[in-house]
C-alpha positions as CSV (number, residue, x, y, z in Angstrom):
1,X,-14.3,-169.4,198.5
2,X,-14.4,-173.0,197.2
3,X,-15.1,-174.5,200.2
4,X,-18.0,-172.3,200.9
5,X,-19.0,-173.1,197.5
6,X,-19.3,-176.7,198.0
7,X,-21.2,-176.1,201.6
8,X,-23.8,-174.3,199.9
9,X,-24.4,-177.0,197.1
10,X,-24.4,-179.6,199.7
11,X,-27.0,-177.9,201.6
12,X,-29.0,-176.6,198.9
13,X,-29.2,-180.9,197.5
14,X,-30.1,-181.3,201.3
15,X,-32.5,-178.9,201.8
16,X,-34.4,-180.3,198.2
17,X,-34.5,-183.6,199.5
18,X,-36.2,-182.9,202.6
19,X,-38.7,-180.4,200.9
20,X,-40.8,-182.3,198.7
21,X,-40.9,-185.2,200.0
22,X,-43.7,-186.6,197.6
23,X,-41.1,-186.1,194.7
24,X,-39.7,-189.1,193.5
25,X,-35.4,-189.6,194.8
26,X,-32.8,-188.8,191.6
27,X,-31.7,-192.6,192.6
28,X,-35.0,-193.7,192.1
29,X,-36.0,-191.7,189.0
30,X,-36.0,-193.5,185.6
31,X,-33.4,-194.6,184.3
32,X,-31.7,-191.3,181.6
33,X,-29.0,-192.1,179.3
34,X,-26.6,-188.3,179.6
35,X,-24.9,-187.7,176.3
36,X,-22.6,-184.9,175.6
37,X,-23.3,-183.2,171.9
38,X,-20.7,-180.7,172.0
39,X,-19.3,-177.4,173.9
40,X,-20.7,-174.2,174.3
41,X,-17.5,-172.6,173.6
42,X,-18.9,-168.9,172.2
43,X,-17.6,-165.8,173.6
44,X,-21.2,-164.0,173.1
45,X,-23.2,-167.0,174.5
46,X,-22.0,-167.1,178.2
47,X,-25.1,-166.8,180.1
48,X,-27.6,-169.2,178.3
49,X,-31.4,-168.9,179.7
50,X,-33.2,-170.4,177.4
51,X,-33.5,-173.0,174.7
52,X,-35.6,-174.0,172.2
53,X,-35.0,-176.2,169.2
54,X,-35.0,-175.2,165.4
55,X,-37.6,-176.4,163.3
56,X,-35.6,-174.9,160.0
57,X,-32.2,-176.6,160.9
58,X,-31.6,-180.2,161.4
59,X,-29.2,-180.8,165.1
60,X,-29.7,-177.1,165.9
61,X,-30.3,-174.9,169.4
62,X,-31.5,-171.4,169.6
63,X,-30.2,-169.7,173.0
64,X,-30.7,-166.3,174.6
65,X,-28.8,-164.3,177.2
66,X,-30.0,-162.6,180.4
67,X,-30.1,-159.4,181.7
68,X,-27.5,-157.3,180.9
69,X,-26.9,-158.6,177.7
70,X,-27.6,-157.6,173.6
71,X,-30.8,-158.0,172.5
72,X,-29.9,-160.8,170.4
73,X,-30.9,-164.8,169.3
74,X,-27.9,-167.4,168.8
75,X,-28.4,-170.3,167.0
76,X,-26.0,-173.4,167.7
77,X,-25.4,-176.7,166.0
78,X,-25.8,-179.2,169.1
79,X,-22.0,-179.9,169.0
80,X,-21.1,-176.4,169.8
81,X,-20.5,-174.6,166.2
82,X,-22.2,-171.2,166.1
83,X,-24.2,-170.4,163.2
84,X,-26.3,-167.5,163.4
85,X,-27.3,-164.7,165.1
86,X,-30.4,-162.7,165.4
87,X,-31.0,-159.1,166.2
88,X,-34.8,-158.1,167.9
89,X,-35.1,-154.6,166.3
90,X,-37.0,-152.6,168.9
91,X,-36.4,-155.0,171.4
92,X,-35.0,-154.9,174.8
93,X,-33.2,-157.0,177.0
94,X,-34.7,-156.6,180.9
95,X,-34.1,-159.2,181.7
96,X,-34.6,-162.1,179.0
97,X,-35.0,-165.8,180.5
98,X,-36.8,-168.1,178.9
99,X,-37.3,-169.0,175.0
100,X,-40.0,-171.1,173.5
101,X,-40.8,-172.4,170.1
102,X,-44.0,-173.4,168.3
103,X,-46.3,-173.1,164.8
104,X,-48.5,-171.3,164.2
105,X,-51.0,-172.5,160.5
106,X,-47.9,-174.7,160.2
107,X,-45.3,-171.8,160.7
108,X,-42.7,-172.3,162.8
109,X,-41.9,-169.0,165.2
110,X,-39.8,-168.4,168.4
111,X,-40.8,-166.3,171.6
112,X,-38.1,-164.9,173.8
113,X,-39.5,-164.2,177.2
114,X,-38.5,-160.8,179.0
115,X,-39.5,-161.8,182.7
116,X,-36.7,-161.8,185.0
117,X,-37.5,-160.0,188.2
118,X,-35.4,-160.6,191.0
119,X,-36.8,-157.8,193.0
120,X,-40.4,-158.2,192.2
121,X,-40.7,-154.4,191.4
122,X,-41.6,-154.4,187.6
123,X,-44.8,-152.9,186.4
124,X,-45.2,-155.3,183.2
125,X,-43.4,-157.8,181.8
126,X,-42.5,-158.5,177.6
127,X,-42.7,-161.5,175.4
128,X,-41.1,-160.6,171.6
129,X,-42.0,-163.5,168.8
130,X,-41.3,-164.0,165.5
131,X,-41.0,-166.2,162.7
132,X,-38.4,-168.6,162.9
133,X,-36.1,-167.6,159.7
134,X,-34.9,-170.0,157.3
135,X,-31.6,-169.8,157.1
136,X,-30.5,-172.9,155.6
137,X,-28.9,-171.8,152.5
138,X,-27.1,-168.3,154.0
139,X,-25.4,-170.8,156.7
140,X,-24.5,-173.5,153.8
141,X,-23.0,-170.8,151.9
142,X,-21.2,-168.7,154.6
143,X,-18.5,-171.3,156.0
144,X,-17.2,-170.6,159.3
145,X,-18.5,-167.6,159.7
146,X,-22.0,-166.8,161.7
147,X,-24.7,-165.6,159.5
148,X,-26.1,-162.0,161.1
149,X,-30.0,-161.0,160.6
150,X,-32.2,-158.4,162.1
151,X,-36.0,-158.8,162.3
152,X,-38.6,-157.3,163.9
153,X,-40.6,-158.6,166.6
154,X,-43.9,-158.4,167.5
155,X,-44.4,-157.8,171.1
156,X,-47.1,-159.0,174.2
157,X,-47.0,-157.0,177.0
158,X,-48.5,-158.1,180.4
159,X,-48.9,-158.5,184.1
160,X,-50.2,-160.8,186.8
161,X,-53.0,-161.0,188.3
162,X,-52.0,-161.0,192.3
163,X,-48.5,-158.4,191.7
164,X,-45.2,-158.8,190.2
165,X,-43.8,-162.5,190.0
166,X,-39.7,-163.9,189.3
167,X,-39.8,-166.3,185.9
168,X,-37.5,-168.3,184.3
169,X,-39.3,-170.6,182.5
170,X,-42.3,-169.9,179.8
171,X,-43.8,-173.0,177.3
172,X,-46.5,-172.2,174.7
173,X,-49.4,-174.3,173.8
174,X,-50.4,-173.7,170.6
175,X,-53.1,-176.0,170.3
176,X,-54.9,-174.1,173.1
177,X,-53.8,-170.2,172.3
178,X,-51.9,-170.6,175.7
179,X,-47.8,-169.3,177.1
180,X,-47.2,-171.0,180.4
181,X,-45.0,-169.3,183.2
182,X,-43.8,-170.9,186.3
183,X,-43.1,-168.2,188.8
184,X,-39.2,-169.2,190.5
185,X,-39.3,-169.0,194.2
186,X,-35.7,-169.2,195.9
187,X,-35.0,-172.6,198.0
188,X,-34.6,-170.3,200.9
189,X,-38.0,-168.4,200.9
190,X,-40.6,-168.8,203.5
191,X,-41.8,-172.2,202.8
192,X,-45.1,-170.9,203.4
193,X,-44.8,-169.7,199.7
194,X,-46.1,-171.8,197.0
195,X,-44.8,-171.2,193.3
196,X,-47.7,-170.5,190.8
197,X,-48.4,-171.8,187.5
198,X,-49.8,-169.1,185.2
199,X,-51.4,-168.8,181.7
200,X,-51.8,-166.0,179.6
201,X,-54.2,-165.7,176.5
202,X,-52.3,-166.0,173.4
203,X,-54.6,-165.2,170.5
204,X,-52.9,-162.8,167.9
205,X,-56.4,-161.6,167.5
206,X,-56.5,-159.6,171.0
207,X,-56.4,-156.3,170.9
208,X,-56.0,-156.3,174.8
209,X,-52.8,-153.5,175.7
210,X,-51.6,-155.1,178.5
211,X,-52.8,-158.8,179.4
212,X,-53.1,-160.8,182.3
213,X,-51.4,-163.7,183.8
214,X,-54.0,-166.1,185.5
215,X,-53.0,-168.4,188.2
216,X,-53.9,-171.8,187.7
217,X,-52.1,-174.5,189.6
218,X,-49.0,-174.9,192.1
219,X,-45.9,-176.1,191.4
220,X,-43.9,-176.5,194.9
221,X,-40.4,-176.8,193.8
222,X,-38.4,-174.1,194.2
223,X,-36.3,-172.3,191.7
224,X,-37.6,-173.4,188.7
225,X,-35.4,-172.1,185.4
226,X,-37.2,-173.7,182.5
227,X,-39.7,-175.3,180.6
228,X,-41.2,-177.1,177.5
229,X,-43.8,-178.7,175.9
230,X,-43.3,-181.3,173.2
231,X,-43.7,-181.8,170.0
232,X,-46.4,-184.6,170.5
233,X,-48.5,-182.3,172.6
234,X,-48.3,-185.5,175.5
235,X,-45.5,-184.8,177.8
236,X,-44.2,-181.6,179.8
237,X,-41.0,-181.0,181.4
238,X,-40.0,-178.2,184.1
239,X,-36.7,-177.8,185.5
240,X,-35.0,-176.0,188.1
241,X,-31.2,-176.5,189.0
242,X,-31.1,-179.6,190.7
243,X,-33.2,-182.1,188.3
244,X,-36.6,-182.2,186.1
245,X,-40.0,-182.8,186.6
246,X,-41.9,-184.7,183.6
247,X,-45.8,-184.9,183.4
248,X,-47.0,-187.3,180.4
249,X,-50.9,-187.1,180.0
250,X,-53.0,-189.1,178.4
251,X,-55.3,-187.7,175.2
252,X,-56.5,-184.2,175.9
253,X,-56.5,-184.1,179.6
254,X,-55.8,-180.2,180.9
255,X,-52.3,-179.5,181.9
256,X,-53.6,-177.9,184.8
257,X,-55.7,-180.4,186.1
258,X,-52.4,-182.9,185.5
259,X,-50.1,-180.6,187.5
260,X,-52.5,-180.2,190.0
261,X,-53.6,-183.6,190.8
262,X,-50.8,-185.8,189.6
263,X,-46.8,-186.6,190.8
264,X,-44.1,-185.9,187.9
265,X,-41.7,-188.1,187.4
266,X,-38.3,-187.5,187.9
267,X,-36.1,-186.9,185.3
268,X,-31.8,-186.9,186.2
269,X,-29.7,-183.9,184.8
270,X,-26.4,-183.7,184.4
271,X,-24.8,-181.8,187.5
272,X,-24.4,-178.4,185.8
273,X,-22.1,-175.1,186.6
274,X,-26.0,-173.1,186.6
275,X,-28.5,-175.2,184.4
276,X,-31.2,-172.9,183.4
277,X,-32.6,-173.7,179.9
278,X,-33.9,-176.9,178.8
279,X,-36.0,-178.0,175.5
280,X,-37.7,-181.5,173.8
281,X,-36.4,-182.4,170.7
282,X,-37.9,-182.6,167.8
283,X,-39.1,-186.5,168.2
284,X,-40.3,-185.8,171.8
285,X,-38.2,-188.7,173.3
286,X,-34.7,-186.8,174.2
287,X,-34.6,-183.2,176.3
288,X,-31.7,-180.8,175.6
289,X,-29.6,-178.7,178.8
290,X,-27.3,-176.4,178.8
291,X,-25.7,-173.9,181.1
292,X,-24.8,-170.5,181.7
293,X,-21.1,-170.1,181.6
294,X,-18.4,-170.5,178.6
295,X,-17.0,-174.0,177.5
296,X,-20.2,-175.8,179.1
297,X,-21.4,-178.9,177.4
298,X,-24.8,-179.1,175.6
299,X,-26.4,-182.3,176.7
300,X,-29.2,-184.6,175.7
301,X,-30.9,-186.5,177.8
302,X,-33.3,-189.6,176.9
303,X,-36.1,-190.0,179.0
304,X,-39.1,-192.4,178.7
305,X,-42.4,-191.1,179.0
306,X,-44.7,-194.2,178.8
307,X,-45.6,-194.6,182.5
308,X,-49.3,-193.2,183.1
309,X,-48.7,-189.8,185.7
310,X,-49.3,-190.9,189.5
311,X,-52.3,-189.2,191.6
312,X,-51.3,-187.6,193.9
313,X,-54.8,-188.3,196.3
């Protein structure tokens, strides 16, 4: 079992390399500092999908788990410590696999995506979001123990507009009443395929049942599992399990017209047990990682983003 373990690894790195061959080489990619933070050592948070980072508690994660899981929210201190958990009250868990954070009027909230599909067969898909609570002074006061909270969500149901897609990896931009998916396309599917990049309308003020996913660039590299937008509005990073992609634009250019016409740069990961979520922090200049599995490190990884994007014409 091991050794057919490593063969597949070896051939999925392989089979990577040879595919995108206008992606720049993890040896040639800039330069990233790895630094562990601390251990996922949770007994509840063994599958984590998707990341975001709090914008009530200094050093702190929030995390989901996938499909088969509670419908619940964990937040970590970056070296491992849990300390809280969130229940979604009338929420529940598909297939959760992505997580986001953002403001809204200067409020800080979190969206948990529900859009796993591995067999393409849902009907719609569900995005739950709520205000990030403040729980500064419960976790101060409760010691070792994880503070517990329910809250209500409120929900965003929709589809796409060409049939039922896989997705890991959602990213909301605020500025522009937008969520981003990237649809994840398996290394070995026809490699006539492309992955899509799709937007969804995100104004609270629609009164739209079931919304629509729009297709608005391709992303050819397969099995994408995450996603973020920072802080500063200038940079972008999508991930799958091998590496990271960064796009840095300059002023207000549109993110599709970057990922369309421009080369990300790469960005080196830690080699990971399953690496599926990955955030900014807060200052923009650092990306978080961690990985489904118990006793898995959390990682941050400094990147620089100065270097203009590289057109791909």
């Amino acid at each position: 079992m091991i050794l057919r373990t490593c063969i597949l690894l070896i051939a999925i790195c392989i089979y990577a390399l040879v595919s995108f061959p206008w992606q720049e080489s993890r040896s040639n990619s800039n330069k990233s500092d790895l630094v562990v933070l601390g251990t996922n050592r949770n007994k509840d948070v063994t599958e984590s999908s998707g990341l975001a980072f709090s914008r009530q508690i200094p050093d702190a994660i929030w995390t989901i788990n996938d499909s088969g899981n509670a419908d619940r929210a964990f937040l970590l201190q970056t070296n491992g410590k849990l300390l809280a958990e969130i229940k979604l009250k009338e929420a529940r868990n598909i297939d959760w696999e992505a997580l986001a954070d953002f403001e809204i009027d200067g409020k800080p909230y979190l969206m948990i995506a529900d859009v796993g599909d591995n067999a393409r067969r849902r009907k719609s898909y569900q995005l739950y979001f709520f205000p990030e609570p403040d729980l500064h002074q419960q976790i101060k006061t409760a010691g070792d123990k994880p503070v517990k909270k329910t809250v209500k969500p409120k929900q965003i149901e929709f589809n796409y507009e060409d049939g039922p897609k896989n997705c890991e990896a959602i990213g909301v931009d605020s500025n522009n009443q937008k969520i981003w998916l990237v649809e994840k396309v398996a290394f070995g599917a026809s490699r006539k395929k492309t992955p899509g990049v799709y937007a969804l309308d995100f104004s609270l003020k629609s009164k739209k049942k079931t919304r629509v996913a729009k297709r608005i660039a391709d992303f050819p590299i397969r099995n994408v599992t995450g996603m973020d937008f920072s802080d500063d509005g200038k940079s972008l990073i999508i991930r799958n399990y091998l590496n990271a992609h960064l796009y840095t634009r300059l002023d207000d250019q549109p993110w599709s017209e970057l990922i369309n016409e421009t080369t990300p740069r790469a960005v080196l990961l830690p080699i990971q047990r399953q690496g599926e979520a990955i955030c900014f922090t807060p200052d923009s200049q650092a990306l978080i990682v961690t990985s489904e599995f118990i006793s898995q490190p959390i990682w941050k990884v400094k990147h620089t983003a100065q270097r203009p994007p590289e057109n791909k014409k």
